[in-house]
TORDOLO-778941 format. One record per residue (C-alpha): residue in one letter; x, y, z. Coordinates in Angstrom, 2 decimals. Layout:
{rose:a&x:X&y:Y&z:Z}
...
//
This chain:
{rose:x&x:0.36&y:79.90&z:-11.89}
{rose:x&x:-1.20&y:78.07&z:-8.84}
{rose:x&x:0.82&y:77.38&z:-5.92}
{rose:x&x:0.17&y:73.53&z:-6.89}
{rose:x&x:2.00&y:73.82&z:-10.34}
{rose:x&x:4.45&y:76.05&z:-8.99}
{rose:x&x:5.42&y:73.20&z:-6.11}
{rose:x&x:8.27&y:71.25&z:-7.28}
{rose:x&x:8.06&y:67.59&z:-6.93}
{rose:x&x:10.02&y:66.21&z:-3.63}
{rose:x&x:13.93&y:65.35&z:-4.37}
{rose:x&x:13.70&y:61.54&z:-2.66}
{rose:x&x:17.16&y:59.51&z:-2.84}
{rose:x&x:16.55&y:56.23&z:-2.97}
{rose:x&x:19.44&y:54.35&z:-1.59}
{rose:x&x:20.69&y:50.74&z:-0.41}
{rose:x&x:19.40&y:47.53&z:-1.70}
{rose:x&x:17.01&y:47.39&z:-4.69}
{rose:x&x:13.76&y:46.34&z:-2.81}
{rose:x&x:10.20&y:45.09&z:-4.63}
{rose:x&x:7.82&y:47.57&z:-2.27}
{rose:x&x:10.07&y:50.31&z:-3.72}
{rose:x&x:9.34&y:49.69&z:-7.36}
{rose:x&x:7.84&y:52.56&z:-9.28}
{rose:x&x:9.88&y:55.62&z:-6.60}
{rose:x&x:12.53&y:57.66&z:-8.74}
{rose:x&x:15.48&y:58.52&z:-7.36}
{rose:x&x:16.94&y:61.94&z:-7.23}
{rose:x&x:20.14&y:62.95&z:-8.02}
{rose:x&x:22.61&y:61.70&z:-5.70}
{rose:x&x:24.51&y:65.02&z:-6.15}
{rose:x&x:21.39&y:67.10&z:-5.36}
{rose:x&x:21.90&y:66.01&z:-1.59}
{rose:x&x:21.55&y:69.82&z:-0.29}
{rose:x&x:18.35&y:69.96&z:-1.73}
{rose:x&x:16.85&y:66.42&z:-0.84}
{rose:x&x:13.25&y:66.08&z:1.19}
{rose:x&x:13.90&y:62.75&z:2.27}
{rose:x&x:16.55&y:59.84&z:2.29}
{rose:x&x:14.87&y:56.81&z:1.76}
{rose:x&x:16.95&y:53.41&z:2.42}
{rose:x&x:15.83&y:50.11&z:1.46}
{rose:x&x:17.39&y:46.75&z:3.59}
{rose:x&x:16.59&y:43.11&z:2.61}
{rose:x&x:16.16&y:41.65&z:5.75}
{rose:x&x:14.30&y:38.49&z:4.60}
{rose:x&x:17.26&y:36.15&z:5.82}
{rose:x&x:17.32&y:37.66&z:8.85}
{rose:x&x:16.23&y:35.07&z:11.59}
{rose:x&x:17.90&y:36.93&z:15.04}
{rose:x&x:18.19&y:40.16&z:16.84}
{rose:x&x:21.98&y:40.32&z:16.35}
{rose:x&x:21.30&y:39.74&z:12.09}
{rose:x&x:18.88&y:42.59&z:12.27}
{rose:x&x:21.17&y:45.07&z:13.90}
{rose:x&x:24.02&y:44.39&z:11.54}
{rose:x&x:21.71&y:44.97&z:8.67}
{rose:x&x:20.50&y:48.03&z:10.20}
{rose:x&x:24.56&y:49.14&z:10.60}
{rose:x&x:25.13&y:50.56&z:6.85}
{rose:x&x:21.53&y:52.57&z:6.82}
{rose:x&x:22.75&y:54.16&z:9.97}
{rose:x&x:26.73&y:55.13&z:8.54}
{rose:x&x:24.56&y:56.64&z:5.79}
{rose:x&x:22.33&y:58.65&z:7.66}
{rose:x&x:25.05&y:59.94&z:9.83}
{rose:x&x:27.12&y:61.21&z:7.17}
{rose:x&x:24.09&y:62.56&z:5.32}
{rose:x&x:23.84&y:66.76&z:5.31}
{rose:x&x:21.66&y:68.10&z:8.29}
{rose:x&x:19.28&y:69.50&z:6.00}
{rose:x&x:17.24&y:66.06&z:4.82}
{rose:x&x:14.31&y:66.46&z:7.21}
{rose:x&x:12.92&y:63.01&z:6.59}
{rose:x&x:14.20&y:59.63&z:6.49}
{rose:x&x:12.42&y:56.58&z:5.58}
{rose:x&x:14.35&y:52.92&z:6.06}
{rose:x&x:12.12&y:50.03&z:4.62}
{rose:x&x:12.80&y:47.08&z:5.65}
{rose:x&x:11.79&y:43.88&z:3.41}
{rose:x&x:10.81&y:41.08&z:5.45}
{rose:x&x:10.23&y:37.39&z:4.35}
{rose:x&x:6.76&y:37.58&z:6.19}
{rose:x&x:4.98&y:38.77&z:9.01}
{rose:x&x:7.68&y:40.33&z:11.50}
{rose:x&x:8.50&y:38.52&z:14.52}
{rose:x&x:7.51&y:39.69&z:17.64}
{rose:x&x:10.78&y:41.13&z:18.59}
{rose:x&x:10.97&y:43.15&z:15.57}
{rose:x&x:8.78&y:46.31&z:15.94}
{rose:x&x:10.28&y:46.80&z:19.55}
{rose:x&x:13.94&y:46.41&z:18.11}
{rose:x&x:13.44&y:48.48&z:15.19}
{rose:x&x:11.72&y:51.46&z:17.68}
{rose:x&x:15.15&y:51.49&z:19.42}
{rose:x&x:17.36&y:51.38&z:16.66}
{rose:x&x:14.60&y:54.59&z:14.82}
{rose:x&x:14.67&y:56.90&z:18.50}
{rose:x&x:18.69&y:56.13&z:18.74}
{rose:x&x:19.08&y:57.46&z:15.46}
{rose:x&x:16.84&y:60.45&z:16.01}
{rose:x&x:19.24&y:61.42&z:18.99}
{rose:x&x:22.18&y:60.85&z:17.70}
{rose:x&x:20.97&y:63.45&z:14.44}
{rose:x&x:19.34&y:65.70&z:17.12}
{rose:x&x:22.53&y:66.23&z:19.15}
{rose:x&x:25.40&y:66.08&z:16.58}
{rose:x&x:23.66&y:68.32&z:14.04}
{rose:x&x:21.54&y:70.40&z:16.23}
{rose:x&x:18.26&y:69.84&z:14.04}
{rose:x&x:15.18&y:67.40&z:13.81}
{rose:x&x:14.71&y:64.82&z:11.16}
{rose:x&x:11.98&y:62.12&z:11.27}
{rose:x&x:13.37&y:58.40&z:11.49}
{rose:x&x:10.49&y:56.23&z:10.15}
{rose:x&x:11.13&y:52.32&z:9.76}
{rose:x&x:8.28&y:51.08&z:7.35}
{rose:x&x:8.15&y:47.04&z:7.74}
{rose:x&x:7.13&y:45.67&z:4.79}
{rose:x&x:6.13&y:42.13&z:3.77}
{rose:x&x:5.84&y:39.65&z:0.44}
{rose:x&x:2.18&y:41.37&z:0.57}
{rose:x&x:3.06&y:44.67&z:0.42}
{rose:x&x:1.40&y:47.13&z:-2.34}
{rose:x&x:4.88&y:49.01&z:-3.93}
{rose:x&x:2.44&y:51.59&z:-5.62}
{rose:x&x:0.90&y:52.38&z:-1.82}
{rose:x&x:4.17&y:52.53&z:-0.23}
{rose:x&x:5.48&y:55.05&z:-3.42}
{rose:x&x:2.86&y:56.90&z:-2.55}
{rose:x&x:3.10&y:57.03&z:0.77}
{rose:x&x:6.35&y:58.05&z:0.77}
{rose:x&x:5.81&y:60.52&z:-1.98}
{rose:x&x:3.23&y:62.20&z:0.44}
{rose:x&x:5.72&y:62.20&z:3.23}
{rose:x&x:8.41&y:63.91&z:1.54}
{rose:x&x:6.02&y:67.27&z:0.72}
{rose:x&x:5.56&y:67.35&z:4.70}
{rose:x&x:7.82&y:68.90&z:7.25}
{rose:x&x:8.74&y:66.40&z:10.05}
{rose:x&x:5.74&y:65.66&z:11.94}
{rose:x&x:4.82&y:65.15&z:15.76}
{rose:x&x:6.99&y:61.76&z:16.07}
{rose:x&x:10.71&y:61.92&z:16.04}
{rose:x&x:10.65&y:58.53&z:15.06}
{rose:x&x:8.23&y:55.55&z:14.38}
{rose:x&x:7.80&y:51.69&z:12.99}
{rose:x&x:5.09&y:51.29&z:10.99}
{rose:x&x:3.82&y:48.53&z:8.59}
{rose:x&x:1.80&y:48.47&z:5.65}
{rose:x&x:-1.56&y:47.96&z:7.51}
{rose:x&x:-0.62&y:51.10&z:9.06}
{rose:x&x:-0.11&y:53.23&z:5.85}
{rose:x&x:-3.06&y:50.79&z:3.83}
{rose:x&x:-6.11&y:53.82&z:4.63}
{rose:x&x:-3.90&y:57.07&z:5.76}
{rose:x&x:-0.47&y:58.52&z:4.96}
{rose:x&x:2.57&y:58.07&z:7.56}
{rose:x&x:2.19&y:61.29&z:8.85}
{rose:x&x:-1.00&y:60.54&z:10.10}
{rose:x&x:-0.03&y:56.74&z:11.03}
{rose:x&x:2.78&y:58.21&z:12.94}
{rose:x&x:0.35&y:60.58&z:14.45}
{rose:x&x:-2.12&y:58.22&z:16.03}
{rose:x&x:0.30&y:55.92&z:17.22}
{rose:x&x:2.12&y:59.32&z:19.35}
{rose:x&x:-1.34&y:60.27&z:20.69}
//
């Protein structure tokens, strides 16, 4: 047997609210948490016009990540936007991604990458699937934690998206 067939496929829970990028991603077992590659949390933000809106829709993703075990080593939150994000958005959604990161890396003593993925009425759901499938066969990479958008992931995986934007 080849290491490739002998590779299991990654556990991904899919959680929060049912987006249209995320068509086509199976969800794990939500009792298989100990053995889950990466939390992935969906938030419909399309009615979202203000910073204070965004941060209470970001307020359940974050309960969930906190009481998630310590052993998930990747977390994806995708946010569905009505359209292009405001300008505000990126910068917002960096601070909300690098609070999380070290409020996992100091109550739980380990590293997990936070990745916000923006995505828009354009965006492809089989990219993103597979984007995210990539991801979750990869241990957490050089950025603790990173925005991207779909542009971003259109010719490379997030790993490497996550990696040019650190360098």
């Amino acid at each position: 047997m080849s290491a490739e067939q002998g590779r299991r496929a990654p556990a991904i829970l899919v959680e929060g609210d049912p987006l249209r990028c995320l068509r086509g991603i199976e969800s794990a077992d939500p009792a298989s948490e100990a053995t889950t590659d990466l939390l992935l949390i969906g938030v419909d933000v399309r009615r979202v016009r203000s910073t204070a809106g965004l941060l209470g829709s970001l307020r359940g993703p974050a309960r969930r990540v906190r009481r998630f075990p310590a052993a998930v080593p990747q977390i994806i939150v995708v946010l569905e936007l009505a359209d292009d994000p405001e300008p505000w958005v990126p910068p917002l959604c960096q601070r909300w991604a690098e609070a999380l990161h070290r409020h996992i890396q100091r109550g739980r003593g380990v590293d997990a990458g936070v990745t916000v993925l923006l995505a828009g009425p354009r965006t492809d759901s089989r990219l993103v699937a597979g984007r995210i499938s990539e991801l979750a066969h990869r241990p957490p990479g050089l950025t603790p934690a990173i925005v991207l958008d779909a542009g971003d992931i259109s010719c490379q995986t997030i790993a490497q998206a996550s990696t040019n934007d650190f360098i």
